[in-house]
C-alpha positions in Angstrom: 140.0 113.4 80.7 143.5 113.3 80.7 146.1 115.8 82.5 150.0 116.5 81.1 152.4 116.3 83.5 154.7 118.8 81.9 154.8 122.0 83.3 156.6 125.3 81.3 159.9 125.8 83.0 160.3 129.2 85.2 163.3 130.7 85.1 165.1 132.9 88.0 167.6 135.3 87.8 170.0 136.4 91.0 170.0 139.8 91.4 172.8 142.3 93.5 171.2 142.8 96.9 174.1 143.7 98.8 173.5 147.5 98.9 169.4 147.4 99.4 167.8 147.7 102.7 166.9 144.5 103.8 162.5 144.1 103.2 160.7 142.7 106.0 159.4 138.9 105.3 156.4 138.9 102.9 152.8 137.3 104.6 153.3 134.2 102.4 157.1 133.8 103.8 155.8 133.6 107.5 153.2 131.2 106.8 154.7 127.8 105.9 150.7 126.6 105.1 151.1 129.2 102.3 154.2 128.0 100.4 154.6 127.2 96.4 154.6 123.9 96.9 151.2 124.2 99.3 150.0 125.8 96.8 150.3 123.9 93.9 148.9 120.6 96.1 145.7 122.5 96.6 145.2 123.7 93.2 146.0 120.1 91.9 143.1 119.0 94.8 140.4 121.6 93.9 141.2 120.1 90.0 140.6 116.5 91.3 137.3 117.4 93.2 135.9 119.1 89.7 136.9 116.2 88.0 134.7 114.1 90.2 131.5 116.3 90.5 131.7 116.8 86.8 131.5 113.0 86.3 129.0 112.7 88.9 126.9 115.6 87.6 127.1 113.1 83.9 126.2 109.9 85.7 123.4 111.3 87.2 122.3 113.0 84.0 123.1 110.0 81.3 121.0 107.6 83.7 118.0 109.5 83.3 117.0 109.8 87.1 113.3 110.9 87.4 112.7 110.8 90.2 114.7 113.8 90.9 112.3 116.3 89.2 109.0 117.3 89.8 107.3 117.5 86.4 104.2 120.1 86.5 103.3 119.0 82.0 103.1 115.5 83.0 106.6 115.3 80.5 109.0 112.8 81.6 112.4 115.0 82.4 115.4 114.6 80.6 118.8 115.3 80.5 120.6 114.7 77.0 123.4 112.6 76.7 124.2 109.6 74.6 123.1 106.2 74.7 125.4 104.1 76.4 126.4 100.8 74.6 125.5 97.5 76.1 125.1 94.2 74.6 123.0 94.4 71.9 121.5 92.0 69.6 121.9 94.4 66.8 125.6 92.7 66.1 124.9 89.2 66.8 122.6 87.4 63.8 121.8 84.7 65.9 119.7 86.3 67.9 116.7 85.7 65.3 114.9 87.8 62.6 112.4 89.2 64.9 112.2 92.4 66.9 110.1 93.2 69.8 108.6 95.9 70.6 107.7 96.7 74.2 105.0 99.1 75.0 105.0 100.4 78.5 101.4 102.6 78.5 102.4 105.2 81.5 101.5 107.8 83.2 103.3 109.4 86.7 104.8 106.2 87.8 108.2 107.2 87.8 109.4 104.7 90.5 108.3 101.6 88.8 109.4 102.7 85.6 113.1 103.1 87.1 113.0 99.9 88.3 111.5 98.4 85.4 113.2 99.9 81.8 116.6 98.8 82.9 115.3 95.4 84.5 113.4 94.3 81.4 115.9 95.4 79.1 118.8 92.8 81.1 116.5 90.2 80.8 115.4 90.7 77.4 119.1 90.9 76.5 120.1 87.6 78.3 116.9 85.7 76.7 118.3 87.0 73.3 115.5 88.9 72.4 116.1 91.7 70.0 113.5 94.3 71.2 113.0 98.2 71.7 111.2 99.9 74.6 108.7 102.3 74.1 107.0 104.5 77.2 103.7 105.8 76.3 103.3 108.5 78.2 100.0 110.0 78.4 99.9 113.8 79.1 96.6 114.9 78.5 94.0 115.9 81.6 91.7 113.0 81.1 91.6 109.8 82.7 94.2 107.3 82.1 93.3 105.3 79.4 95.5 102.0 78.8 93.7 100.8 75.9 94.4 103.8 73.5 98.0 104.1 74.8 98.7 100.7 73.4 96.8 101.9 70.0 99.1 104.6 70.0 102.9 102.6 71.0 101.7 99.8 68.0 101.2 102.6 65.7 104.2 104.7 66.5 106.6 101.6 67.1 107.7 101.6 63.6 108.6 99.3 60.7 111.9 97.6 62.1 109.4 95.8 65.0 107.0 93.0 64.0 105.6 91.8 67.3 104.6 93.7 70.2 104.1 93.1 74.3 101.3 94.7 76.0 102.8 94.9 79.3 102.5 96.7 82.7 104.9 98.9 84.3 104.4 97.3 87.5 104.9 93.4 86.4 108.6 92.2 86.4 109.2 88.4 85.1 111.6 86.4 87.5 111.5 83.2 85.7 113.4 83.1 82.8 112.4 80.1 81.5 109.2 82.7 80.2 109.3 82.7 76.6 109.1 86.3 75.4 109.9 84.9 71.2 107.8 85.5 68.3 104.1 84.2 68.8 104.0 83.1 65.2 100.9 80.5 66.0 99.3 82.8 67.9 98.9 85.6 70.9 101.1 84.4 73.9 99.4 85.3 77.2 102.8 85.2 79.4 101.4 86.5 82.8 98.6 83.6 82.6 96.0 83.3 85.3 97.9 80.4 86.6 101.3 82.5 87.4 100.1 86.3 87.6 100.1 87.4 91.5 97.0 88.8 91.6 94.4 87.6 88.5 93.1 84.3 88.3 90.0 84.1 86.5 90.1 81.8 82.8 89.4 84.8 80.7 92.3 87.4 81.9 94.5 88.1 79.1 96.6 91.4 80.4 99.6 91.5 82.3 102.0 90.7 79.5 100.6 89.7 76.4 102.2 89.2 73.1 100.8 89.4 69.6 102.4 90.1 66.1 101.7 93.3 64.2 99.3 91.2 61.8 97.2 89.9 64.7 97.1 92.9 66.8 95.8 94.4 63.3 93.4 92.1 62.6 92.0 92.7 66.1 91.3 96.4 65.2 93.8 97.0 68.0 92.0 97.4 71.6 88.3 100.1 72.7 89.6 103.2 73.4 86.3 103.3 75.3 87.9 102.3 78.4 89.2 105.6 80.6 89.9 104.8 84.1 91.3 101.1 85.3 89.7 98.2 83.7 88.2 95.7 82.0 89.9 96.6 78.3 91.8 93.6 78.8 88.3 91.6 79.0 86.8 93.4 76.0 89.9 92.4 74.4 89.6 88.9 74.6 86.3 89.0 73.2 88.5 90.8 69.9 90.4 87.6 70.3 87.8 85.1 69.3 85.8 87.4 67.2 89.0 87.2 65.1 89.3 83.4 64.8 92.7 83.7 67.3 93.8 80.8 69.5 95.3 82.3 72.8 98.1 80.3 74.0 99.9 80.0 77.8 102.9 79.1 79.2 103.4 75.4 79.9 105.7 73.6 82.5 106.6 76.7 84.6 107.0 75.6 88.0 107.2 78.6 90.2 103.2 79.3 90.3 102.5 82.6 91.6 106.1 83.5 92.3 106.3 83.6 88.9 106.1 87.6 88.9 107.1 90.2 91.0 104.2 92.9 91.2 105.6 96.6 92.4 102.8 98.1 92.4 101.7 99.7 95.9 98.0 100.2 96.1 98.2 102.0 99.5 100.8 104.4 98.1 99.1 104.6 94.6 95.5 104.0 94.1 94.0 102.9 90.8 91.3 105.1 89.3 88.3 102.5 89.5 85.3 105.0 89.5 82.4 104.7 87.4 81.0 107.9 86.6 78.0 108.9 84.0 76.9 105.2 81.9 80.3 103.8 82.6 79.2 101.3 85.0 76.8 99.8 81.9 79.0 100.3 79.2 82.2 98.7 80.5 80.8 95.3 80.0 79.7 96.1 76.3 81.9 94.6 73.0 82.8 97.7 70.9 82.5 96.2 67.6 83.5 99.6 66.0 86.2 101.3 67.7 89.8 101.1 67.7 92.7 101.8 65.5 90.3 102.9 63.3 88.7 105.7 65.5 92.2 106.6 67.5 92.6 109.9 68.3 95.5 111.2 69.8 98.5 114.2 69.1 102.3 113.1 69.3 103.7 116.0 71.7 107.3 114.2 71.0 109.2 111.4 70.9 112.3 111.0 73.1 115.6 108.7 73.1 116.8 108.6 76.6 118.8 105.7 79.1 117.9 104.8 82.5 120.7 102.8 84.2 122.2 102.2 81.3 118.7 100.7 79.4 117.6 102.3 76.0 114.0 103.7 75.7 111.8 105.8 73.7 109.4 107.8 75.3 106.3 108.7 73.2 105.4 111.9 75.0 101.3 111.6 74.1 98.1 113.2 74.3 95.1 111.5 74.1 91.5 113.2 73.1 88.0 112.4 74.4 84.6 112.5 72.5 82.9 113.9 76.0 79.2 113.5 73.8 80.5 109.2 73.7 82.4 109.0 76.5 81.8 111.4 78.7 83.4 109.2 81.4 86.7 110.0 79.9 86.5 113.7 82.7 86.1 113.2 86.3 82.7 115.3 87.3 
């Protein structure tokens, strides 16, 4: 915002006062603190301070900062304002034919989220990665359910991505020597059992995984049996080698279990890990049926918004539950 410094002139005229009665002083004449110059220095000051909260009040708004509002829909809160520009791959052709997209499946974990979207989004940038990220929020009243929130980023992430990362809100890579590229052979488990924090065991395949659209397809996509924290990722890797896939792993990364840095606090936070009605049976079972084919779910809307800076799309979802299949998918 810019400010002329040219002001209209004012113009006095001398008038005969030699025959009035003199006037006694006006209030603004006794009080120096109260002169047209004093004046026009506070004006120009309350002008300046405007200025500043106005930009502030934009910063704050622009950067998308959740953490401010308490949401009672379960809607991530937004301010509009434009994307702000930063490097972007969309101008550079060397930055490789592919596009990644990043699915984020979420739900009240506003914190991590802040931390991660504009995190991810610098690192992706400096690995040369083109890539979009999209926040799956899940706003329904049943039980968080990971598995169909991934169904429903890879069917919403459109036709300008062909490769997606499954990957938690909570996991941030600090080695950058991670390849995050196009898994053309094959699904890339980047958060192997070898470097993730906290899982070891030979079969884990969540964290961060990436697959191409084709794969993830040929997979049916991932159970949308799975409501609560759990054991999709292990069902999925049965989908794996049902579908002839070879998983690969990262190889000649040094930093071991420093690899990652995991945010998540499980003393502040506490995962959902009940079993309620058959659950407890059923979790270990293949589902040989379900999946992108059986996904049901209702697009409440679909927002472009920036956090520090970071480009995201926010897939504002909610989810629904065949209670006579799943009845697990409720809390008794």
């Amino acid at each position: 915002m810019m400010y002329s410094s040219r002001r209209k002139p004012v113009l006095y005229f001398k008038e005969d006062r030699r025959n009035e009665t003199p006037k006694a002083p006006r209030p603004e004449e006794r009080n120096p603190f109260c002169s047209e110059k004093c004046t026009v220095y506070k004006l120009f000051g309350l002008c300046v301070v405007l200025v500043l909260v106005s930009l502030l009040w934009l910063q704050l708004s622009c950067t998308g900062d959740m953490s401010r509002v308490v949401v009672d829909d379960g809607r991530i809160p937004h301010q509009p304002c434009p994307l702000e520009r930063q490097a972007s791959a969309a101008d550079d052709p060397s930055w490789g034919p592919h596009k990644l997209a990043l699915l984020i499946p979420f739900r009240e974990r506003f914190e991590e989220l802040l931390v991660f979207v504009p995190f991810m989004h610098t690192f992706l940038n400096n690995k040369k990665i083109l890539h979009k990220i999209f926040v799956i929020n899940q706003m329904d009243h049943y039980r968080f359910n990971r598995a169909s929130l991934i169904n429903v980023g890879y069917t919403e992430s459109g036709n300008d991505t062909d490769y997606i990362a499954m990957h938690d809100v909570d996991l941030l890579p600090l080695n950058e020597a991670l390849d995050y590229g196009f898994p053309e052979e094959g699904p890339f488990h980047v958060a192997s059992p070898e470097l993730h924090p906290l899982y070891h065991y030979k079969a884990y395949v969540g964290g961060i995984l990436l697959l191409t659209k084709q794969h993830y397809h040929m997979c049916n996509g991932m159970s949308n049996r799975f409501w609560g924290w759990g054991r999709e990722d292990d069902e999925f890797y049965r989908r794996l080698r049902t579908a002839g896939l070879q998983l690969f792993r990262p190889s000649g990364i040094k930093t071991g279990y420093k690899t990652f840095r995991h945010i998540h606090d499980p003393a502040w936070r506490k995962r959902d890990q009940k079993r309620v009605a058959a659950q407890k049976q059923e979790q270990f079972k293949v589902d040989p049926e379900g999946g992108l084919t059986n996904l049901q779910y209702k697009l409440e809307s679909r927002q472009e918004l920036t956090i520090s800076g970071a480009p995201v799309t926010v897939l504002n979802t909610k989810l629904e539950c065949d209670t006579d299949k799943t009845p697990w998918c409720l809390l008794n």
